[in-house]
Backbone as CSV, one residue per row, in Angstrom:
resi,resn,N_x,N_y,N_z,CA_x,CA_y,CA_z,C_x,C_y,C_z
1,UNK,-14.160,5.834,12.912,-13.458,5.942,11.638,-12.664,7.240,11.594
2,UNK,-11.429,7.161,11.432,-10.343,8.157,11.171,-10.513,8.751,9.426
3,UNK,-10.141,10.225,9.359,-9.754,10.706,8.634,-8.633,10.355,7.670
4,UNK,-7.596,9.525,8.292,-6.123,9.210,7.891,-6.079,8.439,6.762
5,UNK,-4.979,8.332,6.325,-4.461,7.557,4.816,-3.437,7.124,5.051
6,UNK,-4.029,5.272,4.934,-3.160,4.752,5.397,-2.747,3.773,4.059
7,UNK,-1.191,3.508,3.812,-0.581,3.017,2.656,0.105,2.051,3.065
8,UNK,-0.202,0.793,1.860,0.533,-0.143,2.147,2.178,-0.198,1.543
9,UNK,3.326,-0.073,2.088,4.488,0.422,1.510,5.028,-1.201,1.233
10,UNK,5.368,-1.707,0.076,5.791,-2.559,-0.486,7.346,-3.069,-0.393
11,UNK,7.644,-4.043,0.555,9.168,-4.801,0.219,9.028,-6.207,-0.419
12,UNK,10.599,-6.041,-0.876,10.669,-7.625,-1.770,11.869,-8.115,-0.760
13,UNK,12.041,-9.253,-0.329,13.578,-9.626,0.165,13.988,-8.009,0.971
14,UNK,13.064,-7.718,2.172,13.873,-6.874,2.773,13.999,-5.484,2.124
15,UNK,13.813,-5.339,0.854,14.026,-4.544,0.304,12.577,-3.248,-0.291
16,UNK,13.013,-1.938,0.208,11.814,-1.580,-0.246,11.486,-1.065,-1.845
17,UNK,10.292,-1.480,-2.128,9.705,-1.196,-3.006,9.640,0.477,-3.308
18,UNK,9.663,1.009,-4.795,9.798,2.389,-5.327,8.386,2.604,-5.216
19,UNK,7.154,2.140,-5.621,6.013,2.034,-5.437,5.454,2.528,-4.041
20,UNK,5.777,1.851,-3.138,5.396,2.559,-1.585,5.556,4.140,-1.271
21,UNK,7.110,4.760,-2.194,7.221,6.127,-1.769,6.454,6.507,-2.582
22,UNK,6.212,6.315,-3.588,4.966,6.899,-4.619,3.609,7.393,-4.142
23,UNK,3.460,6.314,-3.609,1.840,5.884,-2.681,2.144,7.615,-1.298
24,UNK,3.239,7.225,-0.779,3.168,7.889,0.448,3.468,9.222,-0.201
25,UNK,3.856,9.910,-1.506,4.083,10.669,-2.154,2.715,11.677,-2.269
26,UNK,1.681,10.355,-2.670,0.321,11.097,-3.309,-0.498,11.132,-2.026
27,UNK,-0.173,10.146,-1.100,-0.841,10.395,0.119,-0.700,11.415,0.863
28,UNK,0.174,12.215,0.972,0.566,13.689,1.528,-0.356,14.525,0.384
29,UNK,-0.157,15.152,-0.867,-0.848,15.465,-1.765,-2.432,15.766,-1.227
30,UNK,-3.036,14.100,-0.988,-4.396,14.301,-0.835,-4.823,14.500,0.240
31,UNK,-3.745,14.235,1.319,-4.027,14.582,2.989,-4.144,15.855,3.219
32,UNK,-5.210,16.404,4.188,-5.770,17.833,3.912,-5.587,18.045,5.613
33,UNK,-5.647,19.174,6.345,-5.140,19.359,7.703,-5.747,18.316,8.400
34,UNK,-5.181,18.389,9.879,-5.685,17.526,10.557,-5.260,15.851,9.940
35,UNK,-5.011,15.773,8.996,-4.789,13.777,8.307,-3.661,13.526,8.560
36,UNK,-2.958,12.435,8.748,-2.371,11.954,9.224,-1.951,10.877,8.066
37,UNK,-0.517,10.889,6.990,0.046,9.978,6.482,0.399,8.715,7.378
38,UNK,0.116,6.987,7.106,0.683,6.104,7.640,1.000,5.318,6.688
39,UNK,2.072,4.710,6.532,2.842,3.554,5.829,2.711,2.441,6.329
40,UNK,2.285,1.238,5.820,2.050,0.236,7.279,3.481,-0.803,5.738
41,UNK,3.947,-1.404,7.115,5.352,-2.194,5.897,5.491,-3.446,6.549
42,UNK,4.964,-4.635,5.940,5.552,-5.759,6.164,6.423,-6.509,5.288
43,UNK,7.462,-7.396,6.087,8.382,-7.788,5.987,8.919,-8.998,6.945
44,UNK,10.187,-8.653,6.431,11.748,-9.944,7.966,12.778,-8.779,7.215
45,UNK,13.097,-8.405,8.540,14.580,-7.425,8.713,14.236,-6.300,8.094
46,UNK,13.509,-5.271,8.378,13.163,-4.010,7.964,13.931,-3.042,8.215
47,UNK,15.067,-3.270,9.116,15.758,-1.963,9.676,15.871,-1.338,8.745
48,UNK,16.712,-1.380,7.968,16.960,-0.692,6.771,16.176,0.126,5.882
49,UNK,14.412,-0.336,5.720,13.475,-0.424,5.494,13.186,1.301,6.230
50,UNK,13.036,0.654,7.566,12.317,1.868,8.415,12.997,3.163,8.523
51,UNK,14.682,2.500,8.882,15.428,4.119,8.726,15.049,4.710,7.184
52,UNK,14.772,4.286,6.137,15.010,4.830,5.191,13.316,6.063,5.441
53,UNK,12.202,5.310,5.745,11.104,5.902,5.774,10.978,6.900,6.677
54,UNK,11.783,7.272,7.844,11.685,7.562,8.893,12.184,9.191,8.306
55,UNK,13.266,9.087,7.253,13.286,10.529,7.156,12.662,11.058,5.924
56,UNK,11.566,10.312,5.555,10.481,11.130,4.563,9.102,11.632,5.570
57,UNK,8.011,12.718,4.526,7.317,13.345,4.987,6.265,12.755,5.585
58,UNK,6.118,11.432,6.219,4.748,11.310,6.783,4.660,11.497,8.321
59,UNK,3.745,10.648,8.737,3.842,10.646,9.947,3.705,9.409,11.072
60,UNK,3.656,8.576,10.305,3.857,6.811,10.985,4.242,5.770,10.027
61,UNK,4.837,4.905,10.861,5.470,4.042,10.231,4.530,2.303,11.241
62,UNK,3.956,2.129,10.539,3.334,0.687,11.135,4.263,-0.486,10.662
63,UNK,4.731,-1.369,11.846,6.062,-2.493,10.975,5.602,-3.803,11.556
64,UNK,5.353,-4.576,10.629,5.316,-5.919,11.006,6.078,-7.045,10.413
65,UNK,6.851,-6.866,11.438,8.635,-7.813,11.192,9.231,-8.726,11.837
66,UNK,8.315,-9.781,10.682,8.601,-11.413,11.180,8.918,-12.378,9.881
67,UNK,9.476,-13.799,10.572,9.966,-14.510,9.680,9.043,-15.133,8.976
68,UNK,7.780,-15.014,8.840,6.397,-15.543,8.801,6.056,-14.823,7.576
69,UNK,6.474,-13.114,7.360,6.438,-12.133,6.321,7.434,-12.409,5.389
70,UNK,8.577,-13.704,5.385,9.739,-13.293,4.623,9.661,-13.680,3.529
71,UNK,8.569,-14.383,2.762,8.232,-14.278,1.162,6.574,-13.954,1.293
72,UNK,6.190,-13.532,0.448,5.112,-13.102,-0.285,4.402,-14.840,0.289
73,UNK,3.146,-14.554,1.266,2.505,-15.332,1.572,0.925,-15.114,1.180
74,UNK,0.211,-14.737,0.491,-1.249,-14.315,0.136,-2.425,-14.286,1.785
75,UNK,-2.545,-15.496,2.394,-3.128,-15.742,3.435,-2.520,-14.609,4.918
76,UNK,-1.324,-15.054,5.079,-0.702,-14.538,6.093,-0.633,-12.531,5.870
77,UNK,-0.045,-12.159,4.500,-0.367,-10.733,4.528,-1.439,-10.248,4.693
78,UNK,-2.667,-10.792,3.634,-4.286,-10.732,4.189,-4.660,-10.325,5.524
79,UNK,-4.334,-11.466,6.211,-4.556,-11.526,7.741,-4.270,-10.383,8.362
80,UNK,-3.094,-10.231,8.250,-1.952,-9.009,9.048,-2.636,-7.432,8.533
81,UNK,-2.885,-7.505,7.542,-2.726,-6.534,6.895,-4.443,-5.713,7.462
82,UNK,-5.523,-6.922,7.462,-6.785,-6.723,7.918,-6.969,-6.097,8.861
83,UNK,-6.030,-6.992,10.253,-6.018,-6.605,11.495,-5.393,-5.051,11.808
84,UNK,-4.527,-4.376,10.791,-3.883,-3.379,10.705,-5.112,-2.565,10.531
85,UNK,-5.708,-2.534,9.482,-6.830,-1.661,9.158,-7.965,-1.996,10.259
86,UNK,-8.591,-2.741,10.470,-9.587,-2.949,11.761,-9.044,-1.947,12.808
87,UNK,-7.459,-1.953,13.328,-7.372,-1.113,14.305,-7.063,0.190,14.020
88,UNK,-6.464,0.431,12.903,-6.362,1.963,12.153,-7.850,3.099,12.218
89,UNK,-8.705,2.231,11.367,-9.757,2.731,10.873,-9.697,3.861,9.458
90,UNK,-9.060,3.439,9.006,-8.257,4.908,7.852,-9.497,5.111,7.011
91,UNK,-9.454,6.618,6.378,-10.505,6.634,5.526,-10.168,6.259,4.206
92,UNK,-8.997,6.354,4.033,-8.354,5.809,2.482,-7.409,4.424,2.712
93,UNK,-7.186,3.783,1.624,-6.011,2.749,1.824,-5.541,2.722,0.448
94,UNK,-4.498,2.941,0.535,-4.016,3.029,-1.172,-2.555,1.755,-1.312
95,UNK,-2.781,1.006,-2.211,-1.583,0.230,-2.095,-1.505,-0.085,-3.891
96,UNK,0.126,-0.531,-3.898,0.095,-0.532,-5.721,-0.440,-1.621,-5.873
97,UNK,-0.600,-1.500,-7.578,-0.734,-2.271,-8.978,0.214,-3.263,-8.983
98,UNK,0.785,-4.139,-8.049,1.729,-4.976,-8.524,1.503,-6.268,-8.523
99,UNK,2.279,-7.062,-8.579,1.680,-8.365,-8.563,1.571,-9.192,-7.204
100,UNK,1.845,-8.808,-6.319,1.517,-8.175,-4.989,0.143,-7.919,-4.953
101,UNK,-0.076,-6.012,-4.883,-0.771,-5.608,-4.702,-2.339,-5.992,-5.359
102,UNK,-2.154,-6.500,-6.230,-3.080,-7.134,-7.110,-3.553,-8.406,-6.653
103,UNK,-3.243,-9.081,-6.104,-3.676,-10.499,-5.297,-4.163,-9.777,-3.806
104,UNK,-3.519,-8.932,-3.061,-4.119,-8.333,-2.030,-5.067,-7.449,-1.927
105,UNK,-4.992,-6.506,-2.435,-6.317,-5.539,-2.247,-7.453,-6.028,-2.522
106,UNK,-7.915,-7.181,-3.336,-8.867,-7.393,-3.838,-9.511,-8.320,-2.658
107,UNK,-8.349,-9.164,-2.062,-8.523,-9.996,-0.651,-9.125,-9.251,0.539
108,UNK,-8.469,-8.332,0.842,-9.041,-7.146,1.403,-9.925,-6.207,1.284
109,UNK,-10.629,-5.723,0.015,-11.523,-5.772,-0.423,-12.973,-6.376,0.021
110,UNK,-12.951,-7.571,-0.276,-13.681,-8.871,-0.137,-14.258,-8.896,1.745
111,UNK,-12.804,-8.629,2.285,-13.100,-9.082,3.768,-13.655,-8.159,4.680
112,UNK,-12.970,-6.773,4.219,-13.394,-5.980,4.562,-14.909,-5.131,4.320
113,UNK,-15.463,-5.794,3.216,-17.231,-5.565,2.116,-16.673,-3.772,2.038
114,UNK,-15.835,-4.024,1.946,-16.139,-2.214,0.944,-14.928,-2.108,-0.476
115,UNK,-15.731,-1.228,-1.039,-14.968,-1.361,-2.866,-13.595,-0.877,-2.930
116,UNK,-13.099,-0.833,-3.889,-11.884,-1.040,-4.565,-11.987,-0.508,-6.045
117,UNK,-11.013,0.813,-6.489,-11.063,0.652,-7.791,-9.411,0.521,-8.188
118,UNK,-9.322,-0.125,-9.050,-7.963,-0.770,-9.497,-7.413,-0.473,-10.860
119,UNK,-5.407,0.139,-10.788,-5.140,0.434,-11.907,-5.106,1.888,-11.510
120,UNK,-5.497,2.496,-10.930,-5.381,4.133,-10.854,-4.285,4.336,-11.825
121,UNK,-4.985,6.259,-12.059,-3.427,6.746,-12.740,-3.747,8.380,-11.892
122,UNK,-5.037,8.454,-11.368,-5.319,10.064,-10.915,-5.637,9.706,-10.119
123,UNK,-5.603,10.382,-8.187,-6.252,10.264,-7.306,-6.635,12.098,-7.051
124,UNK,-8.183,11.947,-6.676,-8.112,13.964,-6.154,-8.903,13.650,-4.865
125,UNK,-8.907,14.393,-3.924,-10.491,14.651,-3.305,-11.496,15.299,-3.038
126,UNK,-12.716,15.005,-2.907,-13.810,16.131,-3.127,-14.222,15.965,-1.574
127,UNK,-13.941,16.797,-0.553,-14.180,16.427,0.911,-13.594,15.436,1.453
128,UNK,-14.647,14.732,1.700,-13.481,13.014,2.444,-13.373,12.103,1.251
129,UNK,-14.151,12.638,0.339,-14.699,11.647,-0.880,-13.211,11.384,-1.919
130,UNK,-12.378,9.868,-1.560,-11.980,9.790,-2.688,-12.562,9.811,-4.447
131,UNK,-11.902,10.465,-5.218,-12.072,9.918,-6.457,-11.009,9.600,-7.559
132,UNK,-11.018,8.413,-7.948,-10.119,7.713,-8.598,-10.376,7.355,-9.811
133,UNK,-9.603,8.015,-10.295,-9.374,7.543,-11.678,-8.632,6.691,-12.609
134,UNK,-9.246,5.724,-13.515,-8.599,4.942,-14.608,-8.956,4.673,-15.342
135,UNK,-8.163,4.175,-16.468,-8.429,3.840,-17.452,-9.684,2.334,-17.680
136,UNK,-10.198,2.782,-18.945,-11.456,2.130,-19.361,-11.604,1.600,-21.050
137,UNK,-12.003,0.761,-20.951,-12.322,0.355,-22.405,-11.222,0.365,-23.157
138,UNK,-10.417,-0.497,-23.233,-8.834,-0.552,-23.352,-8.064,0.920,-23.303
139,UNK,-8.703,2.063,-22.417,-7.575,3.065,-22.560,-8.846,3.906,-22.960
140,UNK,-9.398,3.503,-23.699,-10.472,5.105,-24.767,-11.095,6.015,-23.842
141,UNK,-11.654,5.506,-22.703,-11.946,6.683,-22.087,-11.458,6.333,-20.207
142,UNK,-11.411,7.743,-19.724,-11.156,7.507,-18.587,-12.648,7.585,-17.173
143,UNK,-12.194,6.623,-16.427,-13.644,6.335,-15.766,-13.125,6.938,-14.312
144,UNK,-13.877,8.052,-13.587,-13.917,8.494,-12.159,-14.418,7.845,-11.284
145,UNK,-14.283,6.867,-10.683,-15.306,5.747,-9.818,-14.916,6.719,-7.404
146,UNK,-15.941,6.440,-7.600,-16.300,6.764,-6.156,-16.828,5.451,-5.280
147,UNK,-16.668,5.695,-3.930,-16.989,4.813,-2.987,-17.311,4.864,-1.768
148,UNK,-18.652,6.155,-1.731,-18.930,7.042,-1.001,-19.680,5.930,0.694
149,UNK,-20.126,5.304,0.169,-21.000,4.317,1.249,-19.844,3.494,2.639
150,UNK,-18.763,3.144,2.121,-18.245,2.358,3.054,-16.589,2.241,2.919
151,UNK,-15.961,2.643,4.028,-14.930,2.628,4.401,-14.196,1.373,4.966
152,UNK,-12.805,0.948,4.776,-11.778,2.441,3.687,-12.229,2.003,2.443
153,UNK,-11.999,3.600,1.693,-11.588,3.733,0.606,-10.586,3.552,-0.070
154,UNK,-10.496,2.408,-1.087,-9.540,1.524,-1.606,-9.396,2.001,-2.969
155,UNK,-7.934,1.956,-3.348,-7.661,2.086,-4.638,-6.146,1.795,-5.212
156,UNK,-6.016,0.414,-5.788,-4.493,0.457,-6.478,-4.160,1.292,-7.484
157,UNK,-2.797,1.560,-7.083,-2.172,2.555,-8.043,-1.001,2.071,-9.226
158,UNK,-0.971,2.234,-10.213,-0.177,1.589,-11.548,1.349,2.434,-10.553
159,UNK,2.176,1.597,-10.715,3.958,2.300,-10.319,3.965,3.086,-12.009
160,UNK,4.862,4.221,-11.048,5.664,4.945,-11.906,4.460,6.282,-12.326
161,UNK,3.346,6.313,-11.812,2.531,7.155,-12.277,2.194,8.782,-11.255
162,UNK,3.183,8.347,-10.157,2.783,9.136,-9.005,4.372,9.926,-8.510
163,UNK,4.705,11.138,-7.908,5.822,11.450,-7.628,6.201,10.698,-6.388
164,UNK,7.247,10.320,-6.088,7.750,9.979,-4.624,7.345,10.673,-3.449
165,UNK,7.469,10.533,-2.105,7.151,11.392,-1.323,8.568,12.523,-0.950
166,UNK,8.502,13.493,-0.346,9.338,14.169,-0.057,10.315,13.942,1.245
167,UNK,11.819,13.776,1.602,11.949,13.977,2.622,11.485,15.112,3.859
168,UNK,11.399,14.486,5.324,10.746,15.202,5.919,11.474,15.899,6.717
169,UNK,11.074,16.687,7.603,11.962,17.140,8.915,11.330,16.928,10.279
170,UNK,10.471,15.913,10.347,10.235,15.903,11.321,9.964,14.440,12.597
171,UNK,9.876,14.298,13.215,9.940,12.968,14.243,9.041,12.041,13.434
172,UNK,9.146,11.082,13.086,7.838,10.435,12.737,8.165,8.916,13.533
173,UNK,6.378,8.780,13.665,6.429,8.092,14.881,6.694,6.214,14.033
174,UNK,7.341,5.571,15.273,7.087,3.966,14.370,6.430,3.099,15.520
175,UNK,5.968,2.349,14.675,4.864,2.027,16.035,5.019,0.115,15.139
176,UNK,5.522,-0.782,16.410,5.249,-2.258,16.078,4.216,-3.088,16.202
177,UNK,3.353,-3.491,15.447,2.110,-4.133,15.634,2.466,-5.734,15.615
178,UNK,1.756,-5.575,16.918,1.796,-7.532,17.200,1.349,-8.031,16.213
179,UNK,0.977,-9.285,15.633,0.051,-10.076,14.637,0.618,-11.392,15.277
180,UNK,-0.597,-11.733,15.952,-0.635,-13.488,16.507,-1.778,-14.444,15.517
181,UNK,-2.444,-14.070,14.723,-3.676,-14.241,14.203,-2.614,-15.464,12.813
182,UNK,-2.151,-16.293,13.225,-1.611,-17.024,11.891,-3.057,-17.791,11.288
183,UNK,-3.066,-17.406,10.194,-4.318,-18.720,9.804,-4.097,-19.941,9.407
184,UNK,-5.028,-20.480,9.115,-4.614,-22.154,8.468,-4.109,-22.187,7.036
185,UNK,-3.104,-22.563,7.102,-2.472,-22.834,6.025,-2.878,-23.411,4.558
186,UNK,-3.374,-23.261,3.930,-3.720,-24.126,2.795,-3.081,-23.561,1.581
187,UNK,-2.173,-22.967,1.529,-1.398,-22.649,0.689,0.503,-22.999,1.002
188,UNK,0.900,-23.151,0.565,2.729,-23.824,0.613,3.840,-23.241,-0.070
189,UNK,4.688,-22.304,0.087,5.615,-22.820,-1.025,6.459,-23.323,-1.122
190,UNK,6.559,-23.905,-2.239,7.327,-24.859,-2.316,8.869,-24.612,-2.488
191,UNK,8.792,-24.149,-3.640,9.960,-23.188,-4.252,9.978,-21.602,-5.025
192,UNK,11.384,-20.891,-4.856,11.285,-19.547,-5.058,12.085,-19.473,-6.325
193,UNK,12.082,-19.505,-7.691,13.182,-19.130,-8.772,13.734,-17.936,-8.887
194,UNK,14.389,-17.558,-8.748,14.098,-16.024,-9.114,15.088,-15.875,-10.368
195,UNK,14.478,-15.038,-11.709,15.490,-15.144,-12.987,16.176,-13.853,-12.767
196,UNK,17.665,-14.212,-13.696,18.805,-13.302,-13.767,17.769,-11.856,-14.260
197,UNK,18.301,-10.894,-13.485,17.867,-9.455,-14.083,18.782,-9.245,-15.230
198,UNK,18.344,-9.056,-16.181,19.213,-8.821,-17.663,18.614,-7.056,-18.314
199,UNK,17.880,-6.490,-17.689,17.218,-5.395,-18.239,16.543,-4.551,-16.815
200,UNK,16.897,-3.178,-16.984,15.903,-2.870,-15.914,15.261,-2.845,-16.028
201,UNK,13.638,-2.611,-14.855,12.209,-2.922,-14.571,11.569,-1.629,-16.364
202,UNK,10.611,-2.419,-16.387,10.065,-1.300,-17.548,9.350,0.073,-16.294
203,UNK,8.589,-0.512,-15.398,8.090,0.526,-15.385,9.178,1.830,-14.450
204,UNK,9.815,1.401,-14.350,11.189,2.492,-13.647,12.134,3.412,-15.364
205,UNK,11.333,2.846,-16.437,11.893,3.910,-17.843,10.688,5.571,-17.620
206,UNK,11.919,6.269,-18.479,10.931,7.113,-18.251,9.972,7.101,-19.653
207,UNK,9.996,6.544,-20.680,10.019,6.766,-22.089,9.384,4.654,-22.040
């Protein structure tokens, strides 16, 4: 088991998610010498994706970029995403609150038998010991939950609650991970709607 913090960086259509630099934002923050920031990013057609990550502050870029990733599949990210962490070994895994992240971590969670606290708005650490904080009892008080027994340490984060990460100056490495592991299908989609944007995202206001 590694020290490292490893983040799941979020695309939609190719496109990356504001949420991921957030994540890789607070993941530098809580990374203490010796740790090692990783972004792991799946997708179809990331170039764009990776140059953009390549000149912020971490220090790996994990890419898994196939046509298999090119909509939001629940089973297939699971999978991928497992096998990522099995060979990582990270002591943290932080990925957002989205509607995304919210169907996955909990999958991962599950497969992996170690906890998850969900919704963050504070991450600190006390040694290796994440502690995460969120909200409780509609909001009234705030709850510190720990997850000292078993690794990784999991925790979604609400967007918009965390600073971005910083650009970096330095080489950061990208590294392509095979994923042959397709599972059985029992999920389909059928069709994708997507409605006219008429308003920007709420949680990108500052107010």
């Amino acid at each position: 088991m590694s020290k490292d913090i490893l983040v799941f960086v979020e695309c939609r259509d190719s496109h990356l998610e504001k949420i991921g630099l957030e994540l890789l934002g607070e993941a530098r923050k809580l990374a203490g010498e010796g740790v090692l920031v990783k972004g792991v990013v799946v997708g179809y057609k990331l170039d764009n994706v990776v140059t953009t990550l390549k000149t912020k502050d971490i220090d790996e870029i994990i890419v898994l970029d196939d046509i298999s990733f090119a909509n939001y599949n629940t089973l297939n990210y699971t999978s991928a995403v497992y096998d990522v962490i099995k060979e990582e070994q990270p002591n943290i895994f932080l990925i957002g609150a989205t509607s995304i992240g919210r169907d996955l971590a909990p999958r991962l969670s599950a497969r992996l038998n170690c906890g998850l606290t969900a919704d963050c708005t504070r991450l600190e650490m006390e040694g290796e010991i994440l502690q995460s904080t969120r909200p409780a009892f509609g909001g009234n008080v705030f709850a510190t939950i720990i997850s000292p027994d078993h690794r990784p340490q999991m925790a979604t984060v609400r967007p918009g609650v965390m600073l971005p990460v910083k650009v970096g100056n330095k080489n950061v490495k990208v590294s392509t991970f095979v994923w042959n592991t397709l599972p059985k299908q029992n999920i389909r989609l059928i069709e994708e709607i997507k409605e006219a944007k008429t308003v920007e995202k709420i949680e990108d206001s500052k107010v």
